[in-house]
DONUMAR-275265 format. One line per 8 residues: number of its first residue (from 1); their letters; for each residue y, x, z of N, C-alpha, C. Coordinates in pm, whole numbers, plus 50000, padded with zeros to 5 digits. Atoms other than C-alpha are relative to their C-alpha. Layout:
NUM	a	Y:X:Z:Y:X:Z:Y:X:Z  ... $
This chain:
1	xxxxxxxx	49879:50083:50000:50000:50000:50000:50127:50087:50000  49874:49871:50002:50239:50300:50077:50004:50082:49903  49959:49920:50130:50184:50486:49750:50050:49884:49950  49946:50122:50095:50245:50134:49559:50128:49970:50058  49864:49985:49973:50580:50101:49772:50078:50076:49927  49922:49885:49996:50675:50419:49720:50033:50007:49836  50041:50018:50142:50598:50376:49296:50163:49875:49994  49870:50071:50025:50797:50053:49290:50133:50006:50068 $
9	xxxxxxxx	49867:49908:49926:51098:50223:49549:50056:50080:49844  49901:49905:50060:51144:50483:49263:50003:49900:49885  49957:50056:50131:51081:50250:48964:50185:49871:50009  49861:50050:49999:51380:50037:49099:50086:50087:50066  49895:49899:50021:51586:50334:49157:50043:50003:49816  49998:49997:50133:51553:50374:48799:50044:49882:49960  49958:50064:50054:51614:50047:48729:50174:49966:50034  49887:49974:49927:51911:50085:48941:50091:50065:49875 $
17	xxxxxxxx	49918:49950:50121:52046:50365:48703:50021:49914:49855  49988:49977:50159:51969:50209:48371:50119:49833:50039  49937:50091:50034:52240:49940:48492:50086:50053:49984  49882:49941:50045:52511:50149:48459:50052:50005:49860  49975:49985:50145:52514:50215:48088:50030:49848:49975  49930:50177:50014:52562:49786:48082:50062:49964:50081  49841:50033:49920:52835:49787:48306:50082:50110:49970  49904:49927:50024:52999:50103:48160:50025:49928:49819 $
25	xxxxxxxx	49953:50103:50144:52927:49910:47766:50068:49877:50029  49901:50126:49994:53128:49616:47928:50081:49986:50031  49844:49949:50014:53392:49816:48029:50072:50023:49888  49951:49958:50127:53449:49976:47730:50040:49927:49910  49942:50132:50148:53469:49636:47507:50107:49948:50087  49870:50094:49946:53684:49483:47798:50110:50112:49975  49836:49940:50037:53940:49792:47730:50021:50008:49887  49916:49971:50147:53947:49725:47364:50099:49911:49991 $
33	xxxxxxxx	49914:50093:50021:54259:49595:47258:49974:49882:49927  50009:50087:50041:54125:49333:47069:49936:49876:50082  50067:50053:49957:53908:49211:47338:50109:49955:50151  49892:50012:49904:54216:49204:47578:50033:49822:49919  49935:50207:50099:54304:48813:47327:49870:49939:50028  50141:50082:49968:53954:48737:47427:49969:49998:50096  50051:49989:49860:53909:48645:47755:49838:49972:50020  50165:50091:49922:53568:48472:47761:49901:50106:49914 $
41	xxxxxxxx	50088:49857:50054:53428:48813:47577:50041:50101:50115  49942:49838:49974:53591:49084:47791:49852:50031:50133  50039:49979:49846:53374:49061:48162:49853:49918:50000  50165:50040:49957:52978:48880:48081:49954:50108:50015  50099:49900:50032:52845:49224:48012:50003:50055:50130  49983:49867:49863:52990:49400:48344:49926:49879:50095  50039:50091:49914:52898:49079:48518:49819:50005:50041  50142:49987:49998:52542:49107:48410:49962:50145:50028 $
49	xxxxxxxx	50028:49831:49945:52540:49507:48489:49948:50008:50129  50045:49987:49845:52615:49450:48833:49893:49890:50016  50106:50102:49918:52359:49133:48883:49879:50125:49960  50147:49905:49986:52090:49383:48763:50037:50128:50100  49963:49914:49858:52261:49643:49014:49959:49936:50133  50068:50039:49875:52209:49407:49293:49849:49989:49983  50141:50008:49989:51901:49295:49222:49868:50132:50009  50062:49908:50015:51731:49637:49150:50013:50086:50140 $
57	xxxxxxxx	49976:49911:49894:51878:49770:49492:49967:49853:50091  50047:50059:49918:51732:49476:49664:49835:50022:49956  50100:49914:50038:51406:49558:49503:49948:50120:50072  50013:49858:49962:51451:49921:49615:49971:49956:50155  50033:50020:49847:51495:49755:49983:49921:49970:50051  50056:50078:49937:51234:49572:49981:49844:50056:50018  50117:49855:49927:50989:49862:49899:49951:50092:50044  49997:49917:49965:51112:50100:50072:49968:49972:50104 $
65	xxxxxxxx	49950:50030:49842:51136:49891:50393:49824:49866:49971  50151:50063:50002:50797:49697:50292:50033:49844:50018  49945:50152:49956:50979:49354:50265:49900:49926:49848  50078:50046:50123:50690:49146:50027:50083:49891:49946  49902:50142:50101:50916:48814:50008:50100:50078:49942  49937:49916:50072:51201:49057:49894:49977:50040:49843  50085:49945:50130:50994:49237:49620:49969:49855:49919  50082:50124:50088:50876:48856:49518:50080:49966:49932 $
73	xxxxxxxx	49862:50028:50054:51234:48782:49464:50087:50034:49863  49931:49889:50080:51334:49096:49326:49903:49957:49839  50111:49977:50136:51028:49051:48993:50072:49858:49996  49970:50091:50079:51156:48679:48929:50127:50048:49965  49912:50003:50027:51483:48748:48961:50048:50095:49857  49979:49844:50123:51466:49113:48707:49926:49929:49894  50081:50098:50125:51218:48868:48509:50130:49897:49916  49903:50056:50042:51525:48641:48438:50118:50084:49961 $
81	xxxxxxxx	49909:49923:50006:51799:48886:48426:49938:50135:49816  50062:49945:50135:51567:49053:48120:50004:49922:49899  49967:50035:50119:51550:48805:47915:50133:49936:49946  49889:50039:50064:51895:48679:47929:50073:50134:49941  49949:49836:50082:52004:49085:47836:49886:49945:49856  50060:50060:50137:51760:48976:47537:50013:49899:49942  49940:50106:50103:51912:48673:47422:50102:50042:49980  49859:49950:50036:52251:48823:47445:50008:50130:49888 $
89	xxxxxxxx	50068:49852:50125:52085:49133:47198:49970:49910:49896  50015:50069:50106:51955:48873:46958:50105:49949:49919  49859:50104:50039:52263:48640:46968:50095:50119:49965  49939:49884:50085:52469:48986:46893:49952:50054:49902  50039:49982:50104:52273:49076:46665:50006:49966:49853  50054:50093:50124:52222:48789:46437:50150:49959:49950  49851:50009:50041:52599:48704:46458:50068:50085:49966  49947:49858:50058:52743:49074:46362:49940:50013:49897 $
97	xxxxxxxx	50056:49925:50116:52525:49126:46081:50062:49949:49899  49911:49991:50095:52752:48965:45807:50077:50092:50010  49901:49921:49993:52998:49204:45702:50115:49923:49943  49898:50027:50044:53305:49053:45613:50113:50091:49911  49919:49873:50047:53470:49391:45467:49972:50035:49856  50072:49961:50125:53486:49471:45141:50112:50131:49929  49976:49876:50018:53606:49794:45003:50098:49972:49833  49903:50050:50101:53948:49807:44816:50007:50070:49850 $
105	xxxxxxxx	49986:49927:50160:53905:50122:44546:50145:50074:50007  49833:49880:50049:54181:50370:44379:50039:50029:50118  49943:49869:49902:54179:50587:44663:50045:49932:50128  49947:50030:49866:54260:50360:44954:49864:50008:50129  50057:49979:49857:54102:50453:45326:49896:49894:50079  50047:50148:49911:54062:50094:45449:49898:49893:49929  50031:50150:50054:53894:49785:45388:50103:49879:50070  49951:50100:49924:54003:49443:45354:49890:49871:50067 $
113	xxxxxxxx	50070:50070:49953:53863:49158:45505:50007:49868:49993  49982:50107:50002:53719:48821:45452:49970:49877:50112  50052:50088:49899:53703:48530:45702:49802:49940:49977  50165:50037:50040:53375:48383:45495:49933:50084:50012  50112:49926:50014:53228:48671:45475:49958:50067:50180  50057:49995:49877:53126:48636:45862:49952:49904:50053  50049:50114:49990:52906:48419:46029:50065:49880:50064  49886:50122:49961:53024:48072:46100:50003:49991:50155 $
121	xxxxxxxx	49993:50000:49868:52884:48086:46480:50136:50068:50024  49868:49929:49940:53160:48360:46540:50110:49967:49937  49888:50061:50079:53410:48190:46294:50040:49913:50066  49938:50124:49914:53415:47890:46492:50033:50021:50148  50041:49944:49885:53380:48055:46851:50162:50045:49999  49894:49882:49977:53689:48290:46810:50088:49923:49903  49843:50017:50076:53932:48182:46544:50000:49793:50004  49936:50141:50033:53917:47774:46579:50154:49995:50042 $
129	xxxxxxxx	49908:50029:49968:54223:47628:46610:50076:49989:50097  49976:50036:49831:54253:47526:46969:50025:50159:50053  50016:49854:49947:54154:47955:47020:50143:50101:49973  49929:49890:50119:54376:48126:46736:50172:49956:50105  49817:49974:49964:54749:48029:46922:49992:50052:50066  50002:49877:49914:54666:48217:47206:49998:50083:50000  50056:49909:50094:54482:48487:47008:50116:50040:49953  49901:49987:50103:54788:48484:46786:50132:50097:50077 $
137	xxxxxxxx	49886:49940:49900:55020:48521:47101:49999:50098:50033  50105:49856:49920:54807:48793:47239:50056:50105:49880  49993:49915:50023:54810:48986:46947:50079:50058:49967  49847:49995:50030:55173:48944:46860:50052:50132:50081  49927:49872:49813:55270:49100:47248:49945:50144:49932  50092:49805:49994:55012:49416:47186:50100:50072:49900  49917:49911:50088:55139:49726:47036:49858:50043:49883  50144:49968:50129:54807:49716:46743:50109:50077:49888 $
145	xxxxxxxx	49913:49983:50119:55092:49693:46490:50114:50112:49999  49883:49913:49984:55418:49870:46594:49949:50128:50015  50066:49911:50000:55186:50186:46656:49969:50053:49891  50022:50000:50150:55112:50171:46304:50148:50095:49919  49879:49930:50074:55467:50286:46205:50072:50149:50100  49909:49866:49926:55533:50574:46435:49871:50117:49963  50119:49936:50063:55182:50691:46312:49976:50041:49858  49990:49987:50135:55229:50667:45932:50110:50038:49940 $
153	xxxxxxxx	49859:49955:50121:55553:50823:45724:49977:49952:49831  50061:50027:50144:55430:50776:45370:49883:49899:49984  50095:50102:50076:55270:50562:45161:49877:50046:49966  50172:49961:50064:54959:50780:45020:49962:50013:50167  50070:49995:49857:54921:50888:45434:49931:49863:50025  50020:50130:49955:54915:50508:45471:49859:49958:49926  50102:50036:50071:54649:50446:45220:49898:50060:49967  50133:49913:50025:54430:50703:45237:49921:49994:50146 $
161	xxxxxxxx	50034:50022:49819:54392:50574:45690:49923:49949:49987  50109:50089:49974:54083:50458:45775:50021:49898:50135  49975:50113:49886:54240:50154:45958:49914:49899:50046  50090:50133:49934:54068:49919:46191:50028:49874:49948  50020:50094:50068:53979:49600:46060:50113:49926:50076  49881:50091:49992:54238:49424:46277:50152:50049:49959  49862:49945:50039:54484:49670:46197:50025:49991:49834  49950:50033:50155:54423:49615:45823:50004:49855:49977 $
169	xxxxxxxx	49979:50117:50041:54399:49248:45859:50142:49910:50080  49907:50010:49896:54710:49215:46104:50132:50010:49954  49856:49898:49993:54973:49446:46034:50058:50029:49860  49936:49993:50139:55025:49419:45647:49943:49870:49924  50107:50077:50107:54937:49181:45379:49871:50038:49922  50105:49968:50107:54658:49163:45123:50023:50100:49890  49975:49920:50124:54696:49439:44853:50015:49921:49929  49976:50091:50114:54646:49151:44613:50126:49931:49985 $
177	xxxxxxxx	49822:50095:50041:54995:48994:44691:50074:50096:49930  49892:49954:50128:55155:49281:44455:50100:50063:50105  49881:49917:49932:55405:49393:44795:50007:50134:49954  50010:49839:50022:55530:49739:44775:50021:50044:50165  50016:49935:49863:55479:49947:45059:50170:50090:49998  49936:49946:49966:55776:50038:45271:49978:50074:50111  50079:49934:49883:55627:50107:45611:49874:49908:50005  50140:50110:50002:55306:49967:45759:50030:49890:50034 $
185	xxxxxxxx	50028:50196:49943:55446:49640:45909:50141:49982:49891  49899:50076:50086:55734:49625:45617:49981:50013:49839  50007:49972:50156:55702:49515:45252:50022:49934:49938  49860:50039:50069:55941:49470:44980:49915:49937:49863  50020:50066:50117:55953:49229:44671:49923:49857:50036  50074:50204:49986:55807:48861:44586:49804:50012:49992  50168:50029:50053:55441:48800:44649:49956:49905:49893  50045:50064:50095:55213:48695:44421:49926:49865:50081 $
193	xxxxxxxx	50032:50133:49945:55147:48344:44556:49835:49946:49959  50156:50046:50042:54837:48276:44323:49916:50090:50049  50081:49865:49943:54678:48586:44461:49908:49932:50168  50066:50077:49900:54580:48380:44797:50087:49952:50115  49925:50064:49901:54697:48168:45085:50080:50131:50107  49916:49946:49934:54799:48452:45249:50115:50060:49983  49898:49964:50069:55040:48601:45027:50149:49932:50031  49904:50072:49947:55270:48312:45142:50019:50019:50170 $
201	xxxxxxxx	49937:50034:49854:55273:48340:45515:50004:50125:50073  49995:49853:49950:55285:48708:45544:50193:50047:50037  49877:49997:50004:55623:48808:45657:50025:50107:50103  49981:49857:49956:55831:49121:45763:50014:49992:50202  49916:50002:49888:55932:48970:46106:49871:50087:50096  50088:49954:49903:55743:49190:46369:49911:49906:50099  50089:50152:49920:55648:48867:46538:49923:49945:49907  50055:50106:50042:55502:48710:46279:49828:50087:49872 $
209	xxxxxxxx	50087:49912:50136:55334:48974:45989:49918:49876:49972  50106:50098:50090:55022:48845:45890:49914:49972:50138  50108:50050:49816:54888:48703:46267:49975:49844:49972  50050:50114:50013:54871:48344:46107:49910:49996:49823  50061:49984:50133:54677:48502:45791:49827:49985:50038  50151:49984:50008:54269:48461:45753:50022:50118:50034  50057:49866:50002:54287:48780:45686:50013:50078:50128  50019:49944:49869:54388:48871:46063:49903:49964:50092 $
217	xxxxxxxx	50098:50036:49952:54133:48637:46149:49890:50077:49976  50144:49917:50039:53852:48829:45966:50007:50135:50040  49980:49875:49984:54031:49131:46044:49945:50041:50191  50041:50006:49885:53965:49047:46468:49863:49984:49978  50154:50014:50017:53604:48951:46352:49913:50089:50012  50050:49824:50056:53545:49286:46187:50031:50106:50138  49969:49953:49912:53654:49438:46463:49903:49984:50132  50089:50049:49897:53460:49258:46716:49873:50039:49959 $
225	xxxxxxxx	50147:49969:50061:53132:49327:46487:49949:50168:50020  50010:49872:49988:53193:49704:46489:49967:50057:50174  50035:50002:49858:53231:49691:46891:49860:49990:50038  50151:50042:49932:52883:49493:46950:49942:50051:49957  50110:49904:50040:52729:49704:46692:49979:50127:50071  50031:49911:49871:52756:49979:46902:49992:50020:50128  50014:50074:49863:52736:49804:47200:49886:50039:50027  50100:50050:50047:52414:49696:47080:49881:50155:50013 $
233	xxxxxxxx	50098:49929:50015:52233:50052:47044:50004:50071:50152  49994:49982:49910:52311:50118:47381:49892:49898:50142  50106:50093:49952:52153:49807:47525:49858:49980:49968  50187:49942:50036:51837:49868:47308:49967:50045:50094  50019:49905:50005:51795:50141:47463:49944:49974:50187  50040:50044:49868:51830:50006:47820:49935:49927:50048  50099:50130:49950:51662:49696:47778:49828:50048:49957  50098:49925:49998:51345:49887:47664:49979:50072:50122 $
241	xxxxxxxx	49998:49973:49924:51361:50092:47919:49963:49927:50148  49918:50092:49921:51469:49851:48203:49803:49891:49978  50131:50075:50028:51098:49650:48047:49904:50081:50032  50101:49887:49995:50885:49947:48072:49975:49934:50177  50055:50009:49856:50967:49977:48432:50000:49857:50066  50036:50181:49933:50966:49562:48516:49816:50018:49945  50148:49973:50029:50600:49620:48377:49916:50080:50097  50047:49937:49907:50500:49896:48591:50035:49930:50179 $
249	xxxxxxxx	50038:50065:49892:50632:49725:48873:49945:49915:50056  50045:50158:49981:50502:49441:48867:49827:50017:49996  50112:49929:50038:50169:49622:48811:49948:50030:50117  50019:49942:49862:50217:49832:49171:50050:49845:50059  49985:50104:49926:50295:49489:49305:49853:49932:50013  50133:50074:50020:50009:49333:49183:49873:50107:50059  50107:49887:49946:49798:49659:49311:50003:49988:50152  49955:49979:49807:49929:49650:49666:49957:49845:50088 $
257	xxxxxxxx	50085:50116:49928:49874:49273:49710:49856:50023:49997  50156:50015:49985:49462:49315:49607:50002:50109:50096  50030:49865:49893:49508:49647:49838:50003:49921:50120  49942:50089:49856:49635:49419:50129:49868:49947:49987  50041:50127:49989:49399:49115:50065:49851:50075:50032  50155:49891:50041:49051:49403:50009:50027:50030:50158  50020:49965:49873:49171:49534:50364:49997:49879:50101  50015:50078:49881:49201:49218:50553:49836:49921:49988 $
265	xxxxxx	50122:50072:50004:48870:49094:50391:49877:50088:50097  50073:49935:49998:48707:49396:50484:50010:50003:50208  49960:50017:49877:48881:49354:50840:49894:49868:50090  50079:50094:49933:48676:49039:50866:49872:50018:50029  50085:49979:49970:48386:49184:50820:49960:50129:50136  50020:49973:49847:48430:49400:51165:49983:49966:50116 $
């Protein structure tokens, strides 16, 4: 019974550590600026870090200190806490894999970006209507854009940047409206109107650019997709892991009860 403690003691140490890496990946998206306009994205991931932090250090207590209801606790509770980290891997998954980006040519850095060309779950989730004025407000305040012009002097510098998808769907118009580049958030002459809805509502005012354009919509999308994708190989990595040892413990659990139940039988027969 005291080696099988001692087994599941270190395997939830370990499971202990591997929460860190999913509460340091849910820091990291809550300090992106894009995820700062998204409240109801910024704080599940750290939330779920620490519940597998507690739980894994109640675990640890319970076989270090030989507590069996504890340990009984600890395996449903890491049993549930696994597979919702595995629906939240799927559901990122399956929703990031459109790309919305499509690659402009003659020498420019960036892509632009389409709203359709992302899935509708996260289309409707993040940019509905009721979402996008807040969103809009949010991204107005931030410095995404104005950063843009103390960073760029020229026009080929400007177009040869490998800008972030919200910063190319944000902070300028569509190439296709025909503007001419003056800086990154200013540009001169008449758009081409037939070129697309956004061409019309793009405008120089620092408040306004292109934050009521699709294209800033697809441009926050793209943005968000690039985040979870590398979110994503991080959580692999842990939730494998993190399964291994819920397997093994649950293994020395199951060893230590027939160890118990073999000695009290054997007790009867004295």
């Amino acid at each position: 019974m005291a080696v099988s403690n001692s087994i599941t003691a270190i395997l939830n140490f370990v499971a202990m550590m591997c929460s860190f890496p999913i509460i340091a990946a849910g820091v990291w998206l809550a300090s992106r600026a894009d995820n700062e306009c998204l409240l109801w994205l910024r704080w599940p991931l750290v939330f779920l870090g620490l519940a597998f932090l507690l739980v894994s250090a109640a675990g640890f207590v319970g076989a270090y200190w030989k507590k069996e209801g504890l340990l009984a606790i600890y395996l449903v509770a890491m049993f549930i806490l696994i597979v919702v980290l595995l629906v939240i891997l799927v559901l990122a998954f399956v929703v990031t894999r459109p790309d919305g980006g499509a690659v402009v040519g003659g020498g420019v850095g960036f892509k632009e970006y389409r709203l359709d060309g992302f899935s509708s779950w996260l289309r409707d989730h993040v940019t509905a209507t009721d979402n996008w004025g807040k969103i809009r407000a949010c991204l107005a305040a931030s410095q995404i854009c104005p950063k843009l012009t103390h960073k760029f002097v020229s026009a080929p510098d400007f177009f040869a940047a490998h800008l972030s998808p919200l910063q190319s769907g944000c902070c300028k118009p569509p190439l296709m409206c025909g503007l001419e580049y003056s800086s990154p958030t200013t540009w001169l002459g008449q758009p081409n109107l037939a070129a697309g809805a956004d061409c019309g509502v793009w405008s120089n005012d620092p408040r306004q650019l292109c934050y009521n354009c699709d294209s800033c919509k697809a441009g926050l999308l793209g943005n968000l997709r690039e985040e979870w994708r590398k979110t994503n190989v991080i959580l692999i990595i842990t939730v494998v892991l993190l399964i291994w040892v819920y397997l093994i413990a649950c293994s020395a659990y199951r060893n230590a009860q027939t160890e118990q139940l073999f000695r009290r039988y054997k007790q009867g027969w004295v």
